[in-house]
N, C-alpha and C positions, 0 to 999 in steps of 0.2 A: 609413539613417543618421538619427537622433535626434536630440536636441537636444545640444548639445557644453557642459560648462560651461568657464567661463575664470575666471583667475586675479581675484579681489575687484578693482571698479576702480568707480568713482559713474557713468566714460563712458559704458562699454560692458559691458551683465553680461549680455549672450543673443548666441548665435550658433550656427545649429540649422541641417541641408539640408532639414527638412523645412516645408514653407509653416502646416501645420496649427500648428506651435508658436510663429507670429507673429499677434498679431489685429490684423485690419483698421483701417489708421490712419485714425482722422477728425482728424487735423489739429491737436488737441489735445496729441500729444504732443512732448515738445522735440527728436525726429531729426525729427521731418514737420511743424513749424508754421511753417516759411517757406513749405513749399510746395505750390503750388496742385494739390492732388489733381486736384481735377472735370476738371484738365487734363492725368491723365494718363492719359485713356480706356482707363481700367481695368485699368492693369499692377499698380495698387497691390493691386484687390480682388478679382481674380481675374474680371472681364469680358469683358476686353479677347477680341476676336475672334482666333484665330489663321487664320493664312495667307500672314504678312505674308513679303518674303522680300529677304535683304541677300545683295545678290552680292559674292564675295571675289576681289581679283585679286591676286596673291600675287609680289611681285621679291625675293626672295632673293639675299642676296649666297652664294659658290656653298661655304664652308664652313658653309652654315648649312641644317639640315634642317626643311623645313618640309612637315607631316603635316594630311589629313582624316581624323579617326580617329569611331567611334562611341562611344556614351553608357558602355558597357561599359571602355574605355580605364583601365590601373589609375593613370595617371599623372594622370588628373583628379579636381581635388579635392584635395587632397592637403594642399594650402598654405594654402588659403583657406575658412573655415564662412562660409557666408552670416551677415550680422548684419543682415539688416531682410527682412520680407516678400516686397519685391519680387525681391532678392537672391535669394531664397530657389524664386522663382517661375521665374524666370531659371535658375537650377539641374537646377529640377523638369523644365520647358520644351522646353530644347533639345533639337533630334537628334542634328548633329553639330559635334565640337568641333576646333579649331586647336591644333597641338601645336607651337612651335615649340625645335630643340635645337642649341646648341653644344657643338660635344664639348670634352673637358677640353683645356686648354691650348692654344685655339685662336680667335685674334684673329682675328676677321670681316675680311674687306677691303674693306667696302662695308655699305654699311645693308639692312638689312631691310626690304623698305615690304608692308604689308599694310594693302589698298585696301579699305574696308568702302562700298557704295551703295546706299543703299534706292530700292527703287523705287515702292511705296505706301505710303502714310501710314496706311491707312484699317482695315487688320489688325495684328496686334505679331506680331511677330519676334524671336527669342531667342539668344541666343549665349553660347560657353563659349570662351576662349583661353589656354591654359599654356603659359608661356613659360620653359624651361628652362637655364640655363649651368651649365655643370660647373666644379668649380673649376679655378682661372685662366683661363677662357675672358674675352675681350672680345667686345662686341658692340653696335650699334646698334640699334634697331629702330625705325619710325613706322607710327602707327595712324594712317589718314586715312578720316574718317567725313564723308559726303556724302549730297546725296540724301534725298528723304520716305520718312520711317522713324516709326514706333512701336516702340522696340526697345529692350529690357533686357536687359544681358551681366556678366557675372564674367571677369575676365582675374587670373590667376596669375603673377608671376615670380618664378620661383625661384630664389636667386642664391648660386652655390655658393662653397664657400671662397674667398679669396682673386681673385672672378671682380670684374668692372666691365659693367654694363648701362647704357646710357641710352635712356629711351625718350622718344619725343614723340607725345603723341596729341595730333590736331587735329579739334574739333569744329566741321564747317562745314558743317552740315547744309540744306538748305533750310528755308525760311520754318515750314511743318508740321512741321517734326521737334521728333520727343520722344525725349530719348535717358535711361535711368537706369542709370547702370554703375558697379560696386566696380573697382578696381585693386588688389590686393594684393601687395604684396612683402614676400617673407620673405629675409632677409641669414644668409647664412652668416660664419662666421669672418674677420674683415678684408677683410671684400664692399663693394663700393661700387656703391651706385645713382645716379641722377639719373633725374628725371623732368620731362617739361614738359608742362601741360596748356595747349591752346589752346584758347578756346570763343569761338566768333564767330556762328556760325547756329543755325539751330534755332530754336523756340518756347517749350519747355521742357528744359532740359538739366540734370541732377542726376547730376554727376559724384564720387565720393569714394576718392580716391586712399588706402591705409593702409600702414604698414610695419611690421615687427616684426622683432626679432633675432635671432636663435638662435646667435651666437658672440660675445665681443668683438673690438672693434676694427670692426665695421659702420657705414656710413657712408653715409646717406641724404642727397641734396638733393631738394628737392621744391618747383618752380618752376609760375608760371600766369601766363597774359594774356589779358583774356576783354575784350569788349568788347557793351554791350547795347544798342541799341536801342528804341523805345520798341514798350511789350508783351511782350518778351521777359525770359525768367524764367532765369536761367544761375545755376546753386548748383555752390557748390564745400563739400565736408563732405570732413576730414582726417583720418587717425588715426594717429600715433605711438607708438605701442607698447613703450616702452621697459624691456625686463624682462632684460635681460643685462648685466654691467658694463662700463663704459667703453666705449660705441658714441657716435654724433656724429649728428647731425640739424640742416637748417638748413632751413625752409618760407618763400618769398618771392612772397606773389600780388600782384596788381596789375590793376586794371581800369578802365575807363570806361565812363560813362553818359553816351547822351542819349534826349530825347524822352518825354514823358509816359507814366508805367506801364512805362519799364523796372525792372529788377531784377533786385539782387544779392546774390547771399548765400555770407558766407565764414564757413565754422564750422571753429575751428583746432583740435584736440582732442590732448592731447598728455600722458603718463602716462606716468611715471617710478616704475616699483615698487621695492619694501623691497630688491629684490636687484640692482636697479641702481645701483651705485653707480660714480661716476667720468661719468657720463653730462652730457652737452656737448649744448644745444639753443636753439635761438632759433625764434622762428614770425614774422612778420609779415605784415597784410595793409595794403594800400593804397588808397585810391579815388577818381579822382578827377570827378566830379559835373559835368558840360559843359551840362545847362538844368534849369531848372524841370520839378518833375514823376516824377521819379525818387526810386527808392525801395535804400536801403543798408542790410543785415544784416551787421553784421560781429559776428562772438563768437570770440574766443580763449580758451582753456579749458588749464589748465594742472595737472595733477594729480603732487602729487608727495609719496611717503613713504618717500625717505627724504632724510637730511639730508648724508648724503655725494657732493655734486655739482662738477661741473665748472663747471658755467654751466646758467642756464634762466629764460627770460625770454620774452616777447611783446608785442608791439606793435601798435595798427589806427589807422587815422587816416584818415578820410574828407573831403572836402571841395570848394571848388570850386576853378575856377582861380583864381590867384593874380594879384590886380589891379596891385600892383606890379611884378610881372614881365610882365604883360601893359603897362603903364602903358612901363616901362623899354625897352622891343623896339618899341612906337609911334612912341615917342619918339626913336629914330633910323631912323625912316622908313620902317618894317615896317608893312605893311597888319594891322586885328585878327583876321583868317582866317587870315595868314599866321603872325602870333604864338599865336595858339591852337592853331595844326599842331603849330609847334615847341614848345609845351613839351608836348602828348600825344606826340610821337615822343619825346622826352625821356623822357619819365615810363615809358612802357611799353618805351621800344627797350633800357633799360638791362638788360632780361631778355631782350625779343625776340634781342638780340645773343649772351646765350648761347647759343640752337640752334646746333646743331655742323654741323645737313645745311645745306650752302647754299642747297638747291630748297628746301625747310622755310621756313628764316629769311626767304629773300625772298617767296613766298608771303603768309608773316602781314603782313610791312611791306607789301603790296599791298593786302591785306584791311582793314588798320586805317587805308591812305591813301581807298579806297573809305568806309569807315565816317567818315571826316571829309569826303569828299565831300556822302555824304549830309545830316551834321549843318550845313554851310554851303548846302546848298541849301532848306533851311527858313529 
């Protein structure tokens, strides 16, 4: 497989299986200038040692088929061209891939969880996941990535007519991890997505969620809550794809910082072609900044040609906490650790609350009360 071309856009104009037709990023160009290469021992430039190796444990809710298939599999690939080197490497890479299927007209009774654990840091590891529903099927599913890893994957959903997917992937890798993964979702005919992306561990994490339509009436949300610590690199890179008429998109991130050398980065990327028209979108990212020392990337990017829309806008706004409101909550006799809790639960719970799984939801609120743990004992 060769290089694929795509529809004229300024975002995104390459997307190829083959590693040879991406050159080696130094860091100069604008998908890889936030992010610290030297630190991704060498998944970027073809180094990296292989051997590395993520163990998969797999709870299947019991109308839901879940497959370890080989590299040969014709249902891989299908949905998604790698669009940046590493992607591309991660393709190249792998042995074996996860197939997960809902058959047509058939609502899950229970979530999917597909348990990802590295167990060395020190070699990279590769992964392929396609995630399939037929039309009308519903379905759940959660990615939970743990554990020292070097590992760069491509995950597929394919979401067929009239079907509903939500997924949640949680990045909580230990201290060492380096995780670099595409998400792709392609919307069939009146398909509804949601996704939630968590990122709380890890080292360096460069996660980039994208979506594209192929009927109208598709219907993406696309939700995040990351939270960094100091030294840690967590990027979030988006892509809305919008090339069919009348489909809906709503992207809503949100994060905090503390401690010297963390870092965040939200690139909002969002394209509305000459033949969508009727198309409904909003992007947002949010940040809010809890010490000295930390560092914010936010770029929403909004491409649009043609002039027949429903709505399309975007919004970023970074900053600290709010001394007023921290001033107000002292002031009836709130300790300022106490008031700092409540408004980051505030600020991030307003998403955390939309995960659907309950073990999920409480989970992240236990990780983000941990992460305020830490920032009050400095």
């Amino acid at each position: 497989m060769g290089l694929e071309q795509k529809p004229l856009s300024t975002l995104h104009e390459k997307a190829s299986y083959d590693v040879a037709d991406f050159d080696v990023p130094t860091g100069r160009e604008e998908e890889w200038r936030f992010t610290p290469l030297r630190r991704l021992r060498g998944l970027h430039n073809g180094t990296a040692q292989d051997g590395g190796k993520i163990l998969l444990e797999v709870e299947a809710a019991p109308e839901v088929a879940v497959e370890t298939v080989g590299r040969d599999d014709e249902r891989l690939g299908r949905a998604y061209v790698p669009a940046d080197r590493v992607s591309a490497q991660a393709w190249s890479s792998f042995a074996q891939a996860t197939v997960v299927t809902v058959p047509k007209e058939t609502a899950a009774s229970a979530p999917t969880v597909l348990r990802l654990r590295g167990e060395d840091a020190s070699a990279a590891a590769y992964g392929h996941t396609t995630v399939v529903l037929e039309p009308f099927a519903e379905a759940t599913l959660v990615l939970a990535h743990q554990g020292s890893a070097t590992y760069a994957d491509n995950i597929e959903f394919v979401v067929g007519d009239g079907a509903r997917l939500s997924v949640i992937s949680l990045q909580d890798w230990a201290a060492d991890g380096v995780h670099v993964s595409h998400q792709h979702a392609r919307l069939g005919r009146d398909a509804r997505f949601v996704s939630h992306n968590v990122s709380l561990g890890g080292d360096v994490v460069r996660i980039s969620p994208s979506v594209a339509y192929e009927g109208p009436g598709g219907d993406a949300e696309l939700y995040g809550v990351y939270f960094a610590d100091g030294g840690q690199h967590l990027e979030h890179r988006l892509l809305v794809d919008h090339a069919v008429p009348h489909c809906r998109s709503r992207v809503d991130y949100r994060g905090a910082l503390q401690d010297r050398d963390a870092h965040a980065v939200w690139i909002g990327d969002v394209i509305i072609r000459a033949e969508a028209e009727g198309t409904d979108t909003y992007e947002l990212n949010r940040n809010l900044v809890l010490t000295d020392g930390t560092r914010v990337d936010s770029v929403p990017n909004l491409e649009i040609l043609t002039g027949e829309v429903a709505g399309a806008g975007h919004a970023s706004a970074s900053g600290r906490l709010d001394d007023e409101h921290l001033f107000y909550l002292q002031a009836r006799g709130i300790t300022f650790d106490a008031a700092r809790r409540m408004v980051v639960r505030g600020f991030l719970g307003q998403l955390v609350e939309r995960i659907e799984v309950v073990e999920v939801r409480e989970k992240v609120r236990e990780a983000i009360e941990a992460e305020l743990d830490r920032g009050a004992a400095k």
